[in-house]
Backbone bond lengths (Angstrom), bond angles and torsions (degrees), N, CA, C in turn:
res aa  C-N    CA-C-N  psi(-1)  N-CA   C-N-CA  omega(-1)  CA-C   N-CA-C  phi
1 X - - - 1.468 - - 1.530 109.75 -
2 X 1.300 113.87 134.87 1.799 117.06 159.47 1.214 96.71 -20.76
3 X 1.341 98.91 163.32 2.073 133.95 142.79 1.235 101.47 -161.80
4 X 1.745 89.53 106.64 1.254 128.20 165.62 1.769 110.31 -49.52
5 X 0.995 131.15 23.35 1.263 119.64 -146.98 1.801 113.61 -107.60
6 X 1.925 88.71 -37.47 1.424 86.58 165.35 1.595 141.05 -87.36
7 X 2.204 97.16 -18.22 1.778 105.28 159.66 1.682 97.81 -68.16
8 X 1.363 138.53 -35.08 1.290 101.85 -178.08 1.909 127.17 -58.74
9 X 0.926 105.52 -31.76 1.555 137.90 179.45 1.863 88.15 -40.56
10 X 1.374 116.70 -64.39 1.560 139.26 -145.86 1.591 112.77 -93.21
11 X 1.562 105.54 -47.32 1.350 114.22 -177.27 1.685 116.83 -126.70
12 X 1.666 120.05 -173.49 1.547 110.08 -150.02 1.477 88.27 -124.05
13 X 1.374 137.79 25.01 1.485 131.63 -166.17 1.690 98.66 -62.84
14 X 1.231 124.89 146.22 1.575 132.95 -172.65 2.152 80.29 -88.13
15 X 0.832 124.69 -57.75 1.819 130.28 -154.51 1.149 103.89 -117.99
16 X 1.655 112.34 118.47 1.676 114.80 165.17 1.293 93.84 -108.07
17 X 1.124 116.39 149.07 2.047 138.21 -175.55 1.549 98.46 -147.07
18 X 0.917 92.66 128.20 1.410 112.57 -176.30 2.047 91.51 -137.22
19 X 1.672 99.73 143.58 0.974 114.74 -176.91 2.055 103.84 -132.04
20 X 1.054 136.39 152.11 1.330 143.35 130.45 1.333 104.25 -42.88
21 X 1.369 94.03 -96.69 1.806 110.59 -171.05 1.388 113.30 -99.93
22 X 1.217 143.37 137.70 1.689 134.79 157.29 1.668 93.06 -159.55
23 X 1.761 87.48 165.61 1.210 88.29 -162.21 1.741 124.55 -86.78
24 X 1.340 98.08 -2.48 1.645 120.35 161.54 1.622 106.69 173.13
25 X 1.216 90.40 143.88 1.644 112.68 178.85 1.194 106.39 -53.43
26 X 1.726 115.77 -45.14 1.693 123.96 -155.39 1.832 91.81 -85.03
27 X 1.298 116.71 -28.36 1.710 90.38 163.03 1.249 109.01 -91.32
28 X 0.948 155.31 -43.78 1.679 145.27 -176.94 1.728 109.61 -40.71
29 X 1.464 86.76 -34.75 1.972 81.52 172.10 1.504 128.96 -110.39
30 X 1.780 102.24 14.60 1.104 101.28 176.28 1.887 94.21 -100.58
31 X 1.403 160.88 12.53 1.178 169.22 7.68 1.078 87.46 59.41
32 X 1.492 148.84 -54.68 1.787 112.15 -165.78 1.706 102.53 -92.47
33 X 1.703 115.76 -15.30 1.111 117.43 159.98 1.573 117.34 -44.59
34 X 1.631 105.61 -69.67 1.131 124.32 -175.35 1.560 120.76 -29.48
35 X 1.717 116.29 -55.14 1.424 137.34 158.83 1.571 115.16 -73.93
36 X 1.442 110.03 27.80 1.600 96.07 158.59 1.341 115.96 93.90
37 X 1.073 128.40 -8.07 1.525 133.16 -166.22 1.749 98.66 -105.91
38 X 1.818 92.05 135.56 1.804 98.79 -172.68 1.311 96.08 -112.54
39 X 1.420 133.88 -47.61 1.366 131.16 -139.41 1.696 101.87 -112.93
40 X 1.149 125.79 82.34 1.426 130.62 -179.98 1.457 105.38 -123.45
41 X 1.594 115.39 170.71 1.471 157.53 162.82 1.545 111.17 -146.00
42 X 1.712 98.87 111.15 1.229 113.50 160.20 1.469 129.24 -94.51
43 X 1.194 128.36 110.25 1.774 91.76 162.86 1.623 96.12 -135.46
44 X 1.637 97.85 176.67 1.230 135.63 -163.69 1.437 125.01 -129.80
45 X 0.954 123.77 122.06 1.698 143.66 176.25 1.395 110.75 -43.83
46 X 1.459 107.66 -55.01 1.592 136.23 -171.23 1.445 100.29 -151.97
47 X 1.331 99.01 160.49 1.500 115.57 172.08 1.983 93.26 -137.13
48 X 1.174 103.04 163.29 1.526 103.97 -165.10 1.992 85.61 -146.13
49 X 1.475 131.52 -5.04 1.208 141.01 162.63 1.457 128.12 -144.22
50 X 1.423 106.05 35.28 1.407 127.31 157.34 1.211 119.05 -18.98
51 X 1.339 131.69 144.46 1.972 116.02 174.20 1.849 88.48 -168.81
52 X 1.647 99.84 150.60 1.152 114.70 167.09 1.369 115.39 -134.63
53 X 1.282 124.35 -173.18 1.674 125.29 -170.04 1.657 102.17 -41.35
54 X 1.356 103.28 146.07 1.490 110.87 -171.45 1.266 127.76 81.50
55 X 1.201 108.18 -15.53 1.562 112.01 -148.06 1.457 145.11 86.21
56 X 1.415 84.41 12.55 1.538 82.19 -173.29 1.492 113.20 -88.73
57 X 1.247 98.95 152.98 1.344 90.11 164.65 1.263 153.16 -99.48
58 X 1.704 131.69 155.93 1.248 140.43 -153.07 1.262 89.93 -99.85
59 X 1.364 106.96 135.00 2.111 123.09 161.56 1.065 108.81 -63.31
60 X 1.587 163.36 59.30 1.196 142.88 -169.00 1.792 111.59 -93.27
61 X 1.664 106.22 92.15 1.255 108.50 164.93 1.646 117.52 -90.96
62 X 1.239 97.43 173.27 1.428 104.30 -177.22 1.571 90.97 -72.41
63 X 1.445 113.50 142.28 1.507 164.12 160.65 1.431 120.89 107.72
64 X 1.661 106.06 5.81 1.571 112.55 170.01 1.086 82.18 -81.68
65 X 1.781 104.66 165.78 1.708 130.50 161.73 1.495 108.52 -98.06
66 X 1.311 113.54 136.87 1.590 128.55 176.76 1.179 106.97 -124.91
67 X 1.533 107.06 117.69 1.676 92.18 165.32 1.780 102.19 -153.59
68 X 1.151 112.00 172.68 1.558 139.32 168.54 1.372 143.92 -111.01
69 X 1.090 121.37 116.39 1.345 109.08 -174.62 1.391 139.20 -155.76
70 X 1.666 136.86 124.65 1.157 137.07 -164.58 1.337 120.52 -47.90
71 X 1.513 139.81 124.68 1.251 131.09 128.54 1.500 140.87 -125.06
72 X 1.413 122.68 122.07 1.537 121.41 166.87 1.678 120.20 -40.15
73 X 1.814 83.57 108.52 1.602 80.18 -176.26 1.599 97.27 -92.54
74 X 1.363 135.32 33.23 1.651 130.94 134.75 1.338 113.95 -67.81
75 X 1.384 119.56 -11.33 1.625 104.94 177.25 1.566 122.23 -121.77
76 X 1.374 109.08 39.39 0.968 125.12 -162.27 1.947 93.41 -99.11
77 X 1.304 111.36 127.98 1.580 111.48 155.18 1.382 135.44 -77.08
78 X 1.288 107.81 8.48 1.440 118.30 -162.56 1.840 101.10 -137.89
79 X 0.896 106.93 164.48 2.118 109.20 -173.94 1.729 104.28 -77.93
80 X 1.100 106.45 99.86 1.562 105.62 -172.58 0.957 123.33 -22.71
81 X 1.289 122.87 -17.06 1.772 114.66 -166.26 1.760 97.08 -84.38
82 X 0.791 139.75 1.65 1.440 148.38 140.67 1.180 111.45 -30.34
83 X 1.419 105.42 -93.14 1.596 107.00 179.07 1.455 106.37 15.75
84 X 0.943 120.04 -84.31 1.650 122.09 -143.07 1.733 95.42 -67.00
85 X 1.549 122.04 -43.69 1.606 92.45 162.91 1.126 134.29 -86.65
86 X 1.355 127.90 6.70 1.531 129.46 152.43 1.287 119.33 -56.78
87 X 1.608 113.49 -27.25 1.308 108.89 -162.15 1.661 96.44 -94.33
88 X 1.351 124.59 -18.67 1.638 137.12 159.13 1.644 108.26 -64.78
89 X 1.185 113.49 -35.30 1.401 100.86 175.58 1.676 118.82 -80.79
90 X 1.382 96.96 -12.89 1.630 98.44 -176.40 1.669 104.50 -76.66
91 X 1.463 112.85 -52.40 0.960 121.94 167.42 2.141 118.64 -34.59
92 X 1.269 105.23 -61.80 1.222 134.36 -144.52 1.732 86.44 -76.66
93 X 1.484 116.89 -47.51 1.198 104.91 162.77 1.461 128.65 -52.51
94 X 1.579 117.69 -62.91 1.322 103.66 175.29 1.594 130.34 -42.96
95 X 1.386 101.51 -35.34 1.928 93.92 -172.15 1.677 101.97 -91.35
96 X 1.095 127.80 12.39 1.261 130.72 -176.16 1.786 81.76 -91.32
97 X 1.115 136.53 -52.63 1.346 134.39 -158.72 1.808 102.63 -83.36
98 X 1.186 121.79 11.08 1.567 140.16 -177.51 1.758 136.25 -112.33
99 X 2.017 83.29 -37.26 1.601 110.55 -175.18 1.595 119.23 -173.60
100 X 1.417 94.28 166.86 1.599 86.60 -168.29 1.407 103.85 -109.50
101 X 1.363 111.90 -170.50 1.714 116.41 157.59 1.810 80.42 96.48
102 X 1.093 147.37 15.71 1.958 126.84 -157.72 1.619 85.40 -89.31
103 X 1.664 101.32 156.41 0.743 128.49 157.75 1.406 129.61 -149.59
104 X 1.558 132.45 132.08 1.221 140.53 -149.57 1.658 93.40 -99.39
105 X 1.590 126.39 112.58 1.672 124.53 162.44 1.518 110.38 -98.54
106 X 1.271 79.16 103.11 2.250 79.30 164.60 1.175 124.93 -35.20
107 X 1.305 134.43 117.29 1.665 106.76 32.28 1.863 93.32 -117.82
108 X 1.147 125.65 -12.53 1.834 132.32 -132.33 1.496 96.89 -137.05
109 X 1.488 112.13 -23.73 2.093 86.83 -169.36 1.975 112.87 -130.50
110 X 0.856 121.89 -165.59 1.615 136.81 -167.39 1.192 89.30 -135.58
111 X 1.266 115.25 153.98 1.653 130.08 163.05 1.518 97.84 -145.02
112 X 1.527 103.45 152.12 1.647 108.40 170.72 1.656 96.95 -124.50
113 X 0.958 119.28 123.16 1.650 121.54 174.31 1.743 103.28 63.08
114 X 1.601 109.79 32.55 1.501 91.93 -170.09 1.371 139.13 98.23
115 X 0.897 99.70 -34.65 1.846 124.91 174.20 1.507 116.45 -100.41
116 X 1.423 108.00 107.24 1.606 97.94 173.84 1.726 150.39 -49.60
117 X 0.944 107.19 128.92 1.850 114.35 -168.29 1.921 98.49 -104.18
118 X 1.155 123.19 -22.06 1.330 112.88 -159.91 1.616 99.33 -169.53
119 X 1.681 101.38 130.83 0.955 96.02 165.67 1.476 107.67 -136.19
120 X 1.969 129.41 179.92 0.947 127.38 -148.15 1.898 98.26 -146.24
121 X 1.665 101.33 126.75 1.509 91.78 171.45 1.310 114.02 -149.73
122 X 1.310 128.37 108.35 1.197 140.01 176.13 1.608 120.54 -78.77
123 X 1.555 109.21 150.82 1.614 104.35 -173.77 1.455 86.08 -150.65
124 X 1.300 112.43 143.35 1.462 125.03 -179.27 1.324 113.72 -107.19
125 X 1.510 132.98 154.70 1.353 155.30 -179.53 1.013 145.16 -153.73
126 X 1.926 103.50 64.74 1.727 89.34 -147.70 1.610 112.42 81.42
127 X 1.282 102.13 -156.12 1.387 101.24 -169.04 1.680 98.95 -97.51
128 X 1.118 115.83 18.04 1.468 97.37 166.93 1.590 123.81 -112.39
129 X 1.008 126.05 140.41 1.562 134.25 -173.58 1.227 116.60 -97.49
130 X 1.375 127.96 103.64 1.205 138.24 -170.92 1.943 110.28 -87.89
131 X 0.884 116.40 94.78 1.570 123.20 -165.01 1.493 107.37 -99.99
132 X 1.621 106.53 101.71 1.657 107.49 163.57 1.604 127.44 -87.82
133 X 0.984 136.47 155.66 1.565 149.10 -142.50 1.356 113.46 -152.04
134 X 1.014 122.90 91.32 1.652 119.39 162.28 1.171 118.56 -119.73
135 X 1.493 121.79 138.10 1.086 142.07 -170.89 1.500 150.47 -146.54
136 X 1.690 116.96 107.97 1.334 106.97 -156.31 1.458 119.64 -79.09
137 X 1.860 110.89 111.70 1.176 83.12 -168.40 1.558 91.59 -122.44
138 X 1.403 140.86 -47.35 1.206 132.52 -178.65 1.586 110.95 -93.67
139 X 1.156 138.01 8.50 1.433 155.32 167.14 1.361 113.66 -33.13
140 X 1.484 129.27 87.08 1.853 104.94 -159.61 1.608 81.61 -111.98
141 X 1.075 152.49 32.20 1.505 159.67 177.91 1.481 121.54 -160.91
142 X 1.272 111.56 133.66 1.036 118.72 176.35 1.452 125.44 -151.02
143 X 1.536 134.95 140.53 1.349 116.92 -146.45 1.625 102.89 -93.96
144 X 1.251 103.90 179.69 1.530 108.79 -159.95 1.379 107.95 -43.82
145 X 1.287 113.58 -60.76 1.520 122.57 -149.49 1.503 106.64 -63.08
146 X 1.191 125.01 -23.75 1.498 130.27 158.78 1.435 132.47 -106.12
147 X 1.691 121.47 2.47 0.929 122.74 151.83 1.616 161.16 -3.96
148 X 1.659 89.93 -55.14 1.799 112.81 177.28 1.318 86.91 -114.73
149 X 1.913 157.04 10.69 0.991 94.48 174.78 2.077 83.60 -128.55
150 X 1.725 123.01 56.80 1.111 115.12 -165.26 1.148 90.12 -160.39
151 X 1.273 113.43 164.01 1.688 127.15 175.59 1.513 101.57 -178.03
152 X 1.281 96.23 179.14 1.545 111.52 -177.34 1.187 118.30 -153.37
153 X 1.461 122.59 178.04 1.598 111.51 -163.52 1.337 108.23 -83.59
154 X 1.290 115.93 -37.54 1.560 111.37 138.36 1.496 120.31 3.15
155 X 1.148 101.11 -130.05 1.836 121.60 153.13 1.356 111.63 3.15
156 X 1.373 137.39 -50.95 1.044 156.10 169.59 1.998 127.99 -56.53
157 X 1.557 87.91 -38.06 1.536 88.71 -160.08 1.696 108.15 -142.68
158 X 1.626 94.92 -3.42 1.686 102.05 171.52 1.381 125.53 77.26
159 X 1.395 92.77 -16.87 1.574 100.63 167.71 1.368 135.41 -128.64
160 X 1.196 132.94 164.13 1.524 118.54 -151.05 1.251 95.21 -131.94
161 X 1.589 104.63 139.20 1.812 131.80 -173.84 2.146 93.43 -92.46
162 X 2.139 67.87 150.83 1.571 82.37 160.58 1.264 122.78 -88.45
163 X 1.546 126.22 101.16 1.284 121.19 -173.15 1.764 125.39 -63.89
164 X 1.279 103.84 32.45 1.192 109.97 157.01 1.550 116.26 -116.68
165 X 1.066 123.88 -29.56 1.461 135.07 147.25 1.323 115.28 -36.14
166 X 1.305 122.58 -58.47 1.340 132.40 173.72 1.731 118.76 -63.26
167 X 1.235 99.43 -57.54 1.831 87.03 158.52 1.189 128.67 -56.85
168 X 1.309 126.73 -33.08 1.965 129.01 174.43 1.155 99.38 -79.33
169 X 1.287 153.61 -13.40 1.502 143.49 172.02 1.757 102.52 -96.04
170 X 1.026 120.14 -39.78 1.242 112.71 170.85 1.719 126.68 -78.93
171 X 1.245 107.77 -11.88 1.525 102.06 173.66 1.842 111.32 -108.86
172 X 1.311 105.26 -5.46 1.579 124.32 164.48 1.288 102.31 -80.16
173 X 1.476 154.92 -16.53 1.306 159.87 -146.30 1.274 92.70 -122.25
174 X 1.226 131.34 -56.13 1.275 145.36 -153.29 1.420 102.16 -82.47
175 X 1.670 128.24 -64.71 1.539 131.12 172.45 1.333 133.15 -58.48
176 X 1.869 104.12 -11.67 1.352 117.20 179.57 1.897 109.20 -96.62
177 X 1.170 115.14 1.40 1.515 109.02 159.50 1.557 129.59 -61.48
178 X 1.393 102.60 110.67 1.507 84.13 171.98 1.394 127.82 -118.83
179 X 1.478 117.49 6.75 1.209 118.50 -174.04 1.371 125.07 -167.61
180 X 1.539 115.86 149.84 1.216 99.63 -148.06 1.691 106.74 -86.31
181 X 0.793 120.89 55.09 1.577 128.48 -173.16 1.705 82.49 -123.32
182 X 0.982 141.59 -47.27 1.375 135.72 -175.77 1.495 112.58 -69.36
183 X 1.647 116.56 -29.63 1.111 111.46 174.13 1.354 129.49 -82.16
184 X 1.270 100.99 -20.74 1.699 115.43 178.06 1.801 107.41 -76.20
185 X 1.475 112.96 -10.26 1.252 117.09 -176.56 1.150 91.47 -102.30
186 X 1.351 139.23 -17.31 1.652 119.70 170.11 1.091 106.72 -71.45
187 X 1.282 134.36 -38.59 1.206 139.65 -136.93 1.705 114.46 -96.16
188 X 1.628 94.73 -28.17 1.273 101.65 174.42 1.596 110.57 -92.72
189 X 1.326 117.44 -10.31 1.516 112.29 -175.55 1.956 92.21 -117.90
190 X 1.009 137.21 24.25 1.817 122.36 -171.41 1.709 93.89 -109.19
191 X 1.700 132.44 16.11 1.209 124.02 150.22 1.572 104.87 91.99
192 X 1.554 114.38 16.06 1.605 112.51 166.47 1.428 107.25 -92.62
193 X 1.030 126.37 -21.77 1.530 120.74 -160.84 1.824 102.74 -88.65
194 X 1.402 101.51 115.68 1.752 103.81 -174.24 1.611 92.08 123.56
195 X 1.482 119.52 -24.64 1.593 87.31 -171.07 1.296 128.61 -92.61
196 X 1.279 121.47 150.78 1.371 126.77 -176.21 1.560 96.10 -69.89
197 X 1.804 116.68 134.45 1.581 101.61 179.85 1.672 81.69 -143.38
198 X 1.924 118.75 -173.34 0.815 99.39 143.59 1.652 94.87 -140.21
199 X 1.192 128.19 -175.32 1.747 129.52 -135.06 1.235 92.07 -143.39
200 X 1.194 130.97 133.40 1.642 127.43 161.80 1.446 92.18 -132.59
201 X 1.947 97.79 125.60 1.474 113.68 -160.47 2.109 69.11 -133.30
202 X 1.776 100.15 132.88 1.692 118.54 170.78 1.503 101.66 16.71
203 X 1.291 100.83 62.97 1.859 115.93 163.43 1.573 102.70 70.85
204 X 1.298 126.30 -0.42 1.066 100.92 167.24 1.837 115.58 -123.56
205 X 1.819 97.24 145.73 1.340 104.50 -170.26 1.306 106.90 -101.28
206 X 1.667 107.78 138.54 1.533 118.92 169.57 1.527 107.89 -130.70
207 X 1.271 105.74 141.70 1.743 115.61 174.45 1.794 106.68 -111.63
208 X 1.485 90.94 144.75 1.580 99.32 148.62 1.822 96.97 168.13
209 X 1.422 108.70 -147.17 1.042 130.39 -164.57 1.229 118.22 -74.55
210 X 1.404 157.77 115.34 1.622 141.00 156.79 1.393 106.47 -58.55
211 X 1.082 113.58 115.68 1.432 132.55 -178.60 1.932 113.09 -106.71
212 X 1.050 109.88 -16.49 1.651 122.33 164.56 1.470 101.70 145.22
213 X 1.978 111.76 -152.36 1.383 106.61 -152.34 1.517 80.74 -145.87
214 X 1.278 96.65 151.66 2.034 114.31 -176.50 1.813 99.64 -88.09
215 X 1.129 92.33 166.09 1.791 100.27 -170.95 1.754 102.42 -58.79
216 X 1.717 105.26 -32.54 1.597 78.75 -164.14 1.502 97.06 -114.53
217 X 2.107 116.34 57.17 1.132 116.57 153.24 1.489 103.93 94.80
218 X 1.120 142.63 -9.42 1.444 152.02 176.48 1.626 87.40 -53.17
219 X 1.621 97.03 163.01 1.797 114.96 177.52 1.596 81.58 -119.48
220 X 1.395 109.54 142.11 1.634 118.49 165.00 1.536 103.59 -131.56
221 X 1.487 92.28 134.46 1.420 114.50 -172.72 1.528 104.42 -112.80
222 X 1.423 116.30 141.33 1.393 122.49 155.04 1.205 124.08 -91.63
223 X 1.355 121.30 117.14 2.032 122.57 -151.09 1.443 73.45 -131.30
224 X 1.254 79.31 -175.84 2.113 108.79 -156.01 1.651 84.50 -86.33
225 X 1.280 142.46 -35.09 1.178 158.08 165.25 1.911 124.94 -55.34
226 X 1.370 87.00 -9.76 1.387 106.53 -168.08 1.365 145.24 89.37
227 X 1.600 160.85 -132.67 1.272 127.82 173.53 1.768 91.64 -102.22
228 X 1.398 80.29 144.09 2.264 101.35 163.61 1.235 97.55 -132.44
229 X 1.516 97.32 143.17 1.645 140.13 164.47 1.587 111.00 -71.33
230 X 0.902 110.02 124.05 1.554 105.86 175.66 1.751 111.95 -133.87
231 X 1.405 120.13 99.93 1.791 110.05 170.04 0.997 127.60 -65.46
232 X 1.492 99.56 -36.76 1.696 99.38 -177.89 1.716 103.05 -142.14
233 X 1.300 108.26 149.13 1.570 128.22 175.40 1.286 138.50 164.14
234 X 1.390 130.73 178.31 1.477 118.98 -174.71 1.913 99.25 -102.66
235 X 1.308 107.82 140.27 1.119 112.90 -178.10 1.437 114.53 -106.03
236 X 1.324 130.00 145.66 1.663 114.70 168.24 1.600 90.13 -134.41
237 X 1.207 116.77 130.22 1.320 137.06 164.59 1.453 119.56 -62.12
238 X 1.251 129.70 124.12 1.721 126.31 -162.00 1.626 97.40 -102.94
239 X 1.242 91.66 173.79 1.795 102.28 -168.39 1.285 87.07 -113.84
């Protein structure tokens, strides 16, 4: 089981919840939303109804880390729509100090060699930002249907983290951003810029080049059409 003992030490969460099993962090804290509660950390052992952008769903077996967590986007130094790659850079730092090959896919996930390690899902409420986190870190199995396109640091490096270590370095990474001069330096060095992807923006798909990122977080592509802005969309990285 957790002990909450050393994020209390570090950070100001009013509620630590800790679960074994549940069926996702991001509803357990959208219910403590619901009843009034702003300042939480959830996490989870397993999730058995995991989900990320779209809906899809997240594998959450036992030895990934799952967790949830409140923040006031009034106290943010940076234009909220960030968030979601701050919370990739928090991530993106820790396994950068673990393994190589990372790569950051706009806007929500990590890849190591291509294959996802982490993904990212935010839900808003008002001014509070409910930020979910999953992460493969001791995972040495995984079932077919996600097999070739997932791994973990596990899988990767043969040896297995204390996933409480891994949550205090990743939510210390994440709360210590303050500006967007740090993010524009992730962004230009986290291994998107050069890749061939293609983008499906409201049903429609466009391919080309990542050529860099606009001040307020846009992906810009070089298409046969010339450069597009994109804020929001699903990306697939080309071979």
């Amino acid at each position: 089981m957790f002990d909450f003992l050393k994020i209390k030490k570090e950070f100001d969460f009013e509620d630590y919840i800790y679960f074994d099993e549940t069926d996702s962090t991001n509803l357990r804290g959208i219910e403590l939303l619901k009843k009034g509660k702003k300042n939480f950390l959830i996490v989870a052992k397993k999730q058995n109804n995991g989900y990320g952008r779209f809906n899809r769903r997240w594998e959450s077996y036992e030895g990934g880390l799952y967790f949830s967590f409140t923040f006031d986007s009034t106290k943010v130094s940076y234009p909220v729509q960030f968030f979601s790659i701050v919370c990739c850079m928090g991530v993106y730092k820790y396994l950068k100090g673990e393994i190589d090959n990372l790569t950051y896919r706009w806007p929500n996930d990590i890849l190591c060699d291509d294959r996802k390690i982490s993904g990212i899902l935010l839900e808003y409420f008002d001014n509070i930002i409910l930020a979910g986190i999953g992460i493969n870190v001791n995972n040495d199995i995984f079932p077919d249907s996600i097999k070739n396109i997932a791994t973990s640091i596990y899988l990767r490096t043969g040896k297995r983290r204390d996933l409480w270590d891994v949550l205090y370095s990743v939510l210390k990474n994440i709360l210590t951003v303050k500006d967007l001069k740090e993010i524009s330096n992730f962004l230009k060095e986290s291994g998107m810029v050069g890749k061939n992807v293609s983008l499906t923006s409201q049903k429609e798909v466009f391919e080309g080049k990542v050529v860099g990122f606009e001040k307020d977080g846009s992906i810009v592509l070089e298409t046969l059409s010339g450069k597009k802005s994109f804020l929001a969309g699903d990306v697939k990285i080309l071979r």
